[in-house]
Wavefront OBJ file of the C-alpha trace (Angstrom):
o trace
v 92.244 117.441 97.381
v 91.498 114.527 99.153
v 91.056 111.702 96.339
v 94.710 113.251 94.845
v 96.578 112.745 98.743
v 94.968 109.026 97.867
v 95.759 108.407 94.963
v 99.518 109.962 95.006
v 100.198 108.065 98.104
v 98.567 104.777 96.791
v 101.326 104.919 93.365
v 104.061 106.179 95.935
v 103.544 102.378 96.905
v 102.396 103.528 100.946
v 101.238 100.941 102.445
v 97.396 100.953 102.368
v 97.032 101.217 105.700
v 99.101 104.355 106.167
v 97.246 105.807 102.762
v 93.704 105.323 104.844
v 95.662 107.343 107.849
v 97.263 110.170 105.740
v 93.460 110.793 103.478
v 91.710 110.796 106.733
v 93.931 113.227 108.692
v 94.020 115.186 105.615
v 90.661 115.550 105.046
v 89.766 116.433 108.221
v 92.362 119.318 108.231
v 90.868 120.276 104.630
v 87.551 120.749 105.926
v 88.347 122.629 108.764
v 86.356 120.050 111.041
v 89.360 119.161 113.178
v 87.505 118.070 116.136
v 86.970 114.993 114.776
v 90.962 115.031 115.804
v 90.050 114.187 119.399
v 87.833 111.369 118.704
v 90.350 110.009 115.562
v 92.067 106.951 118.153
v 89.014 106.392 119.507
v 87.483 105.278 115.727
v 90.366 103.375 115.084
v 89.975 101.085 118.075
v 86.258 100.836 117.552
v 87.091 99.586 113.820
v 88.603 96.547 115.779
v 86.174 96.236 118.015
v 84.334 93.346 116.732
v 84.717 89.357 118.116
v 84.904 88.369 114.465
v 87.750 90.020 114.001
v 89.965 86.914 116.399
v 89.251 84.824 113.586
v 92.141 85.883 111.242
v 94.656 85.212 114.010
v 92.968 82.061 114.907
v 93.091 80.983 111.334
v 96.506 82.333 110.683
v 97.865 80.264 113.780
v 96.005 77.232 112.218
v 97.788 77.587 109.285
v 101.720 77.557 110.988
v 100.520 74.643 113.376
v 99.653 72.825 110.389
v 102.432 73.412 107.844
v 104.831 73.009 111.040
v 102.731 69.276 112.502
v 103.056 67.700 108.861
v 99.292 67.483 108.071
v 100.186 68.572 104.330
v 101.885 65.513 102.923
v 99.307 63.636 104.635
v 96.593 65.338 102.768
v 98.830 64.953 99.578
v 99.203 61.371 100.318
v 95.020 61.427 100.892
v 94.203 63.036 97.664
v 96.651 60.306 95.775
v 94.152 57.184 97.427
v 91.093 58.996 95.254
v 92.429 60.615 92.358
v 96.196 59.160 91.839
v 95.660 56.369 89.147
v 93.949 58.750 86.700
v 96.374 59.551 83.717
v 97.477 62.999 85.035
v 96.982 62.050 88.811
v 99.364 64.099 90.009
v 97.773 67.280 88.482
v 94.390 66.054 90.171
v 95.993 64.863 93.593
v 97.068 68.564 93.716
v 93.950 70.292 92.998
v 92.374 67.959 95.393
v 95.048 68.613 98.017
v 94.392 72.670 97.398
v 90.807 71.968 98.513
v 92.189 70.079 101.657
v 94.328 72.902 102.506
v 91.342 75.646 101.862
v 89.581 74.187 104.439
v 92.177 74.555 106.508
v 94.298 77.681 105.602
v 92.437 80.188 104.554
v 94.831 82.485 102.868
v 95.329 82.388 99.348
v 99.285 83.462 99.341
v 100.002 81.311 102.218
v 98.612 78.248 100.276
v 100.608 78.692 97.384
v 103.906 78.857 98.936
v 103.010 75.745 101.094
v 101.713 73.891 98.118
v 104.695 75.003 95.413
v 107.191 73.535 97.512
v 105.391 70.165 98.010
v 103.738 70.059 94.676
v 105.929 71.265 92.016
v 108.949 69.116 92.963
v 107.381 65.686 92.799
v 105.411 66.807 89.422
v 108.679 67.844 87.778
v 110.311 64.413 88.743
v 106.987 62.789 87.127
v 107.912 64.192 83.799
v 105.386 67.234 84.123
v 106.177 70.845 82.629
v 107.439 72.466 85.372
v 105.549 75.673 84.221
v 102.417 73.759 84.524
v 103.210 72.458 87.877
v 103.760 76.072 89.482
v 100.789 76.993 87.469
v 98.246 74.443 88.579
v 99.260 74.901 91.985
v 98.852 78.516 91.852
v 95.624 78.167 90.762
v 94.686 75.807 93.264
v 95.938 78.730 95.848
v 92.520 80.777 94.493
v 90.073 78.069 96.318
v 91.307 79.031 99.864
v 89.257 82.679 99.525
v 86.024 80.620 98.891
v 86.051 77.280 100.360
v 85.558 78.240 104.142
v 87.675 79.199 105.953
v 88.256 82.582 104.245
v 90.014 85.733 106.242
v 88.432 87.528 103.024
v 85.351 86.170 104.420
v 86.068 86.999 107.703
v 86.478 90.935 106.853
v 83.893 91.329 104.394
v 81.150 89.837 106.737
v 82.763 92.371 109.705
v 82.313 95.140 107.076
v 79.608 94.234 105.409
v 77.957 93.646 108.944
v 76.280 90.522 108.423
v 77.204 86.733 110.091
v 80.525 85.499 109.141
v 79.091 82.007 109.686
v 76.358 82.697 107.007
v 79.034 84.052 104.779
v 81.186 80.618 105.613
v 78.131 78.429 104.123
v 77.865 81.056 101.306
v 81.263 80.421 99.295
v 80.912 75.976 99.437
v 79.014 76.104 96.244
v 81.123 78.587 94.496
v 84.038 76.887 96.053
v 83.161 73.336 95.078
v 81.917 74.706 91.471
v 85.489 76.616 90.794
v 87.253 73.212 91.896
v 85.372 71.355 89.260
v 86.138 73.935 86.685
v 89.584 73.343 87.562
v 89.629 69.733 87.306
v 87.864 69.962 83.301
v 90.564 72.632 82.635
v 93.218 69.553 84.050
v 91.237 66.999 82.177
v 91.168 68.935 78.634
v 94.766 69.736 78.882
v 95.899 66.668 79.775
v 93.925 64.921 76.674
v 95.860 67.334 74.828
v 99.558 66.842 76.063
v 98.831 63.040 77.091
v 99.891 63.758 80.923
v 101.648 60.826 82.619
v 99.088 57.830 83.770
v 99.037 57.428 87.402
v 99.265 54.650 89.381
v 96.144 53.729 91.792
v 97.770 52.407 95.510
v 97.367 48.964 96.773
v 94.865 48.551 99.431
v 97.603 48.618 102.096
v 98.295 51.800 100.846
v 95.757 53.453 100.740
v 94.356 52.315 104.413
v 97.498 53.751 105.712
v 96.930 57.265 103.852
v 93.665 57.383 105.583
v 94.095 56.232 108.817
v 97.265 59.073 108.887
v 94.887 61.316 107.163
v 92.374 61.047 109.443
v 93.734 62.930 112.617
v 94.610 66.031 110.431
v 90.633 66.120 108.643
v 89.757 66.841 112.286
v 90.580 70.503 111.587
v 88.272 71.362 108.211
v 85.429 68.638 109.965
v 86.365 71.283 112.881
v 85.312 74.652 111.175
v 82.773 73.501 108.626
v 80.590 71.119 110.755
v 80.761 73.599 113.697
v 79.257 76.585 111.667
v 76.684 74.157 109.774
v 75.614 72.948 112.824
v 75.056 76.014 114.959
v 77.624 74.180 117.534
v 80.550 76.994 117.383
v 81.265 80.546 116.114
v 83.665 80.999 113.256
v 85.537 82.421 115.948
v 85.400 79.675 118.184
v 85.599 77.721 115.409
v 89.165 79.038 114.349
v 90.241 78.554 118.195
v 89.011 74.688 118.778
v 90.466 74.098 114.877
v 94.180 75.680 116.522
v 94.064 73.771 119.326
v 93.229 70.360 117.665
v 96.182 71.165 115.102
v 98.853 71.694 117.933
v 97.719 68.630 119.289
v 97.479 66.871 116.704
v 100.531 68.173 115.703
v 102.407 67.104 118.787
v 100.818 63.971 120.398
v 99.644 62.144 117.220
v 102.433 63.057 114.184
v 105.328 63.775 116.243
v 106.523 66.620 114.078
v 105.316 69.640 116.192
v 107.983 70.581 119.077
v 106.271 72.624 121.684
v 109.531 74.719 121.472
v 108.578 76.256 117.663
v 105.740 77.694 119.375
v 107.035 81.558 120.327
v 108.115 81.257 116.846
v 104.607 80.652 115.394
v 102.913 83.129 117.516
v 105.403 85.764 116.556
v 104.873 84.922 112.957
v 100.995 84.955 113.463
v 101.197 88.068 115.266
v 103.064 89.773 112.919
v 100.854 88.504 110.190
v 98.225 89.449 111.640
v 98.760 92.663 112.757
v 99.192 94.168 109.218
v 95.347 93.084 108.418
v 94.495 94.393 111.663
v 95.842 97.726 111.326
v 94.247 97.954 107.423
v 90.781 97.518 109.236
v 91.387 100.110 112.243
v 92.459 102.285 109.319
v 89.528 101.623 107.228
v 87.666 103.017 110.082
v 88.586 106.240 109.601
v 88.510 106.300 106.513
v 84.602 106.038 106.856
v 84.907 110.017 107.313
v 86.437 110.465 103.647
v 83.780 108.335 102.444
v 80.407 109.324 104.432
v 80.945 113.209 104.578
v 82.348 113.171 100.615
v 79.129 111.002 99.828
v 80.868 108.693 97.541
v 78.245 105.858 97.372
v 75.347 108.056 96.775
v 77.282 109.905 93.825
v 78.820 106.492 92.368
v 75.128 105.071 92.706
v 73.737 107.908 90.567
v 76.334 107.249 88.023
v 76.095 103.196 87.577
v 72.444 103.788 88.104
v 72.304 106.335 85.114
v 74.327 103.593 83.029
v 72.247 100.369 83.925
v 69.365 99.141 86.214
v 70.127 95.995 85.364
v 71.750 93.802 88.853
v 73.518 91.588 86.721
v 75.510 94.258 84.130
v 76.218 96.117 87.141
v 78.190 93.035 88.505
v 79.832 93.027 85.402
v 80.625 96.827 85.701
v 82.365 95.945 89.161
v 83.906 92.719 87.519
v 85.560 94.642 85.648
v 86.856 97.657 88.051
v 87.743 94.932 90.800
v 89.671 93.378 88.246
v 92.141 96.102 87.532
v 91.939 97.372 91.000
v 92.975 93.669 91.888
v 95.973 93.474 89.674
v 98.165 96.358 91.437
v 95.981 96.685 95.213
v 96.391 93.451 97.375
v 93.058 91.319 97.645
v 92.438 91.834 101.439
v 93.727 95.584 101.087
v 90.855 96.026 98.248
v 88.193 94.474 100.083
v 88.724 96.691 103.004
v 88.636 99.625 100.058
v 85.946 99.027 98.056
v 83.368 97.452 100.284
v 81.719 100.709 102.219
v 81.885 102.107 98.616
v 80.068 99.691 96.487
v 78.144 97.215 99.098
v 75.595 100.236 100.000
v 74.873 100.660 95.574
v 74.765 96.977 95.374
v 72.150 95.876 98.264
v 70.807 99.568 97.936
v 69.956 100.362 94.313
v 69.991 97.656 92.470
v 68.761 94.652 95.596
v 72.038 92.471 95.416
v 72.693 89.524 98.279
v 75.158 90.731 100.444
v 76.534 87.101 100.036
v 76.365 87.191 96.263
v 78.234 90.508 96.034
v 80.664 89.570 98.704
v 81.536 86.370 96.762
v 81.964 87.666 93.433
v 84.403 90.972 95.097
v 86.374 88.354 97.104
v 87.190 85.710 94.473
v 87.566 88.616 91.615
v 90.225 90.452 93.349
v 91.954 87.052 94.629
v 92.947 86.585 91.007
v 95.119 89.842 90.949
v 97.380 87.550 92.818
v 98.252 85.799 89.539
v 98.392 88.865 87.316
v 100.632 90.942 86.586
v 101.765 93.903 87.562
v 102.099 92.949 90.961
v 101.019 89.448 90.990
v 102.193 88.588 94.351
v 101.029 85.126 93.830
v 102.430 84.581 90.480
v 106.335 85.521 91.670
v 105.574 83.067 95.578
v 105.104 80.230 93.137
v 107.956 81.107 90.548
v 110.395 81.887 94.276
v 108.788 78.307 95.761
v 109.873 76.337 92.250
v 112.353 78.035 90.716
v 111.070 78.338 87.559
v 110.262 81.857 85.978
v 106.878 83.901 86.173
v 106.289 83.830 82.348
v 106.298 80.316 82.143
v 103.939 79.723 85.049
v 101.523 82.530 83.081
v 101.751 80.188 79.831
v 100.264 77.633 81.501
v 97.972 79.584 83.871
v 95.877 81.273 81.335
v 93.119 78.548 81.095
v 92.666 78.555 84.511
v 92.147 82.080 84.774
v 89.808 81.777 82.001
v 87.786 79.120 84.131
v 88.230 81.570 87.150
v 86.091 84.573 84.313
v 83.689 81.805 83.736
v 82.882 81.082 87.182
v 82.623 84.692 87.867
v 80.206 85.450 85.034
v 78.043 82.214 86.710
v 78.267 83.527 89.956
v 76.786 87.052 89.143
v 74.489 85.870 86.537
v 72.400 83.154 89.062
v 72.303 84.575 92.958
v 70.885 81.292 93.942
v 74.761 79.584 93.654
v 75.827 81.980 96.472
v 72.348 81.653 98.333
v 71.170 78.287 97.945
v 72.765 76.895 100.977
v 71.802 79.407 103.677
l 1 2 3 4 5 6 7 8 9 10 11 12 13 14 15 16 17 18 19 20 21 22 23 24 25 26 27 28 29 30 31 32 33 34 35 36 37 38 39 40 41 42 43 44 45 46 47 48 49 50 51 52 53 54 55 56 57 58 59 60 61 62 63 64 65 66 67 68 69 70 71 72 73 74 75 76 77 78 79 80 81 82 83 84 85 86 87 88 89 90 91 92 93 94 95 96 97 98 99 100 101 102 103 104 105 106 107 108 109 110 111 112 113 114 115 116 117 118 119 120 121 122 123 124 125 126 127 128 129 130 131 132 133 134 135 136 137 138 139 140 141 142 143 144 145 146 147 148 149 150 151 152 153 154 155 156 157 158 159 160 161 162 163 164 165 166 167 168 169 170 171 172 173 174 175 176 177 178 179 180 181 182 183 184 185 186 187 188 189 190 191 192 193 194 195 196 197 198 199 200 201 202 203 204 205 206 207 208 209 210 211 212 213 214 215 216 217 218 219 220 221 222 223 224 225 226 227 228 229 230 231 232 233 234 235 236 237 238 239 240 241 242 243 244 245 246 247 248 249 250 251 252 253 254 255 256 257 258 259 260 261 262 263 264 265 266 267 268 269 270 271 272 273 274 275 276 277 278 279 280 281 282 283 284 285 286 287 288 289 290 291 292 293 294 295 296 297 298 299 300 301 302 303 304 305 306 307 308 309 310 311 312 313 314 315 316 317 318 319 320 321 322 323 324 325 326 327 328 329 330 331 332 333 334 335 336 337 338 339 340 341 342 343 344 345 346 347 348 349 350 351 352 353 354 355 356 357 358 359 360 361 362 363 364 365 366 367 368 369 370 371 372 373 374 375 376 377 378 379 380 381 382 383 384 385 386 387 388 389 390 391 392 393 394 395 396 397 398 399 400 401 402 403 404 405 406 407 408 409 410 411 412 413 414 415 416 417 418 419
C-alpha cells in the first residue's frame, strides 16, 4: 500500500518533501511497527546532521551577493575580451559567461533567470533569434550542476557518503567537456544561419574588462583552488567565497548596500529551507526503502537483464530521464540515490563519482523538457518570448547534452581522472 500512498500523492502534485513524510508515517502504521513513531523526529534531524549540508546555504547566499554586487555584467563584459570578435560572439560570450557563473552559482534554475535577463536582451538587439537567445542561455544554465560548485553535488556526496570535495574535482572534466560540446553546437549553427560577426575590443577595452573582472574571479579562484589544494572545505569554501562577494560587492563595485542584506538572508533562508526539509525527509524515508528491500529486489531485476556496467547506465539514463521531466532535479536525486547507488557500486562496481555525475547532469535536463520544464518556462518568463520557440532552438543542445551522457557512462576515467 505503500508505493500507491507514493505514487498518488506524488501526481496529486505534494510537494516531495511532504510525499517522503506521508509514505513514511504510513508505512510505519501499515506494518504495525509504530514504535519507530517515537524515534521518527529524531531521524529527521539526524538526516541534517551533516557539516556538508551548510554548503547549500553558503552557496545560495553567494549567489544573491553576487547577482545583487554586479559581478555578472562584469563577467559578461570578461567573456566579450576572449570570445567577442568571433562571428557569433555574442552566442559564445554567453556560453562562456554560463561557465563564469557555474563557478559561482551553483544552481541550475537560478542561473538561467540571472543569465535570460542579461543575455537575451542584448542578443535580440544584435539581430539574433530571440528563440535562440533564451535557448542558448538555457542551455548554458545545465553547466552550473557540473562545473563546481554544485548543491546537486553537495547532496549526492552527503547521500552517497563520500567527500563532497572529491565529488567537486569529479564534475571539471565533464563540465569543461559539455561546455565544448556547446560551443561546436554554437559554431555549426552559426555556419548555418551566418550569425552576426563580432567585434574584438580595443586594448583599452579589454584591460578595463579585466582589471573590473578581476575582483569578482576571486569567488570561483575561491572554491575551486581551495578544494584542489586541500586549503578549505567545500563548506568553508562556500563561507570564505560569501564573504569575499559581500565585500567585494560593497567596498570594491559599489553596488551592494549593506541594507539589502535581511533581504538576501531571508531569500537564502527560504531557499534553502525547502532543500533542507527534502533531505530531513529523505531520512525517513530510509524506513520505506531498507525494511521494503527495494535495492536488493531492483538489483535482482537489472541484474537478470544485464551484467554489463555500461547498459545498466543506459537503463538508468533512461528512467532518470523521464523521472527528470515531471520530478525536480534536486527532489530526484534525494529519491533515487539510496535506491540505485547501492546496485550501481554494489552489483555491477560503478564509481560513486561516475554514477553521481551521470544522475546529476541527466535529471538537470528535465529542467528544459517538458512537462514541467521549470527551466524552459524561467527563460521564456525572463525574455518574453514563448516556450516553443526556445524548444526549436534548444533541441541540438539537448542532443549534445545525450552525447555527453552516453561519453560519460561509456569511459569512467572522464569522471575519475582528476581525483
Amino acid at each position: 500500500m505503500s508505493p500507491v500512498v507514493f505514487l498518488a500523492t506524488l501526481l496529486l502534485s505534494v510537494p516531495v518533501a511532504i510525499v517522503l513524510t506521508i509514505t513514511a508515517i504510513w508505512y510505519i502504521w501499515e506494518s504495525g511497527n509504530t514504535v519507530l513513531y517515537d524515534s521518527f523526529a529524531q531521524k529527521m534531524f539526524s538526516g541534517l546532521e551533516n557539516y556538508g549540508l551548510l554548503a547549500i546555504p553558503l552557496f545560495m547566499l553567494t549567489g544573491e551577493l553576487m547577482n545583487e554586487g554586479g559581478m555578472t555584467r562584469r563577467l559578461v563584459a570578461l567573456a566579450r575580451v576572449f570570445v567577442g570578435g568571433f562571428r557569433g560572439g555574442l552566442a559564445y560570450i554567453n556560453l562562456l559567461a554560463n561557465m563564469f557563473m557555474a563557478a559561482i552559482i551553483g544552481s541550475a534554475t537560478a542561473q538561467i533567470a540571472v543569465m535570460s535577463r542579461a543575455m537575451v536582451p542584448a542578443m535580440e538587439e544584435e539581430g539574433y533569434d530571440k528563440g535562440f537567445a533564451a535557448a542558448t542561455t538555457a542551455a548554458g544554465g545545465l553547466l552550473a550542476p557540473v562545473i563546481p560548485p554544485s548543491m546537486m553535488f553537495v547532496i549526492f556526496g552527503v547521500l552517497a557518503q563520500i567527500p563532497i570535495g572529491d565529488m567537486f574535482i569529479a564534475g571539471i572534466l565533464p563540465g569543461l567537456i559539455l561546455a565544448c560540446a556547446f560551443a561546436l553546437v554554437i559554431t555549426l549553427i552559426g555556419w548555418r544561419q551566418q550569425f552576426p560577426k563580432g567585434r574584438w575590443m580595443t586594448r583599452g577595452e579589454a584591460v578595463h574588462a579585466l582589471v573590473s573582472a578581476v575582483p569578482a574571479l576571486l569567488i570561483p579562484m575561491s572554491i575551486i583552488g581551495g578544494i584542489l589544494f586541500g586549503i578549505a572545505t567545500p563548506t568553508e569554501s562556500a563561507a570564505i567565497a560569501s564573504l569575499i562577494a559581500f565585500l567585494v560587492g560593497w567596498l570594491v563595485y559599489g553596488d551592494l548596500k549593506p541594507r539589502n542584506l535581511p533581504e538576501m538572508f531571508k531569500r537564502t533562508a527560504a531557499n534553502a529551507s525547502m532543500i533542507l526539509f527534502m533531505i530531513a525527509a529523505a531520512g525517513v524515508f530510509g524506513w520505506v526503502i531498507i525494511y521494503e528491500e527495494i535495492p536488493q529486489q531492483l538489483a535482482g531485476l537489472i541484474t537478470s537483464v544485464t551484467s554489463d556496467p555500461f547498459v545498466f547506465l543506459l537503463i538508468v539514463n533512461l528512467a532518470l530521464l523521464l523521472v527528470g521531466m515531471v520530478i525536480d532535479g534536486i527532489a530526484a536525486i534525494i529519491l533515487i540515490t539510496p535506491i540505485l547507488l547501492p546496485i550501481a557500486t554494489g552489483s555491477y562496481d560503478i564509481s560513486p563519482y561516475q554514477f553521481g555525475i551521470v544522475a546529476c547532469l541527466n535529471l538537470v535536463l528535465g529542467l528544459l523538457t517538458p512537462p514541467v520544464g521549470i527551466g524552459l518556462y524561467i527563460a521564456s518568463s525572463m525574455s518574453g518570448t514563448t516556450p516553443g520557440s526556445i524548444l526549436k532552438s534548444l533541441w541540438p543542445f539537448l542532443i549534445a547534452v545525450t552525447l555527453v551522457l552516453f561519453l560519460l557512462s561509456y569511459y569512467p576515467s572522464l569522471s575519475t581522472l582528476l581525483i
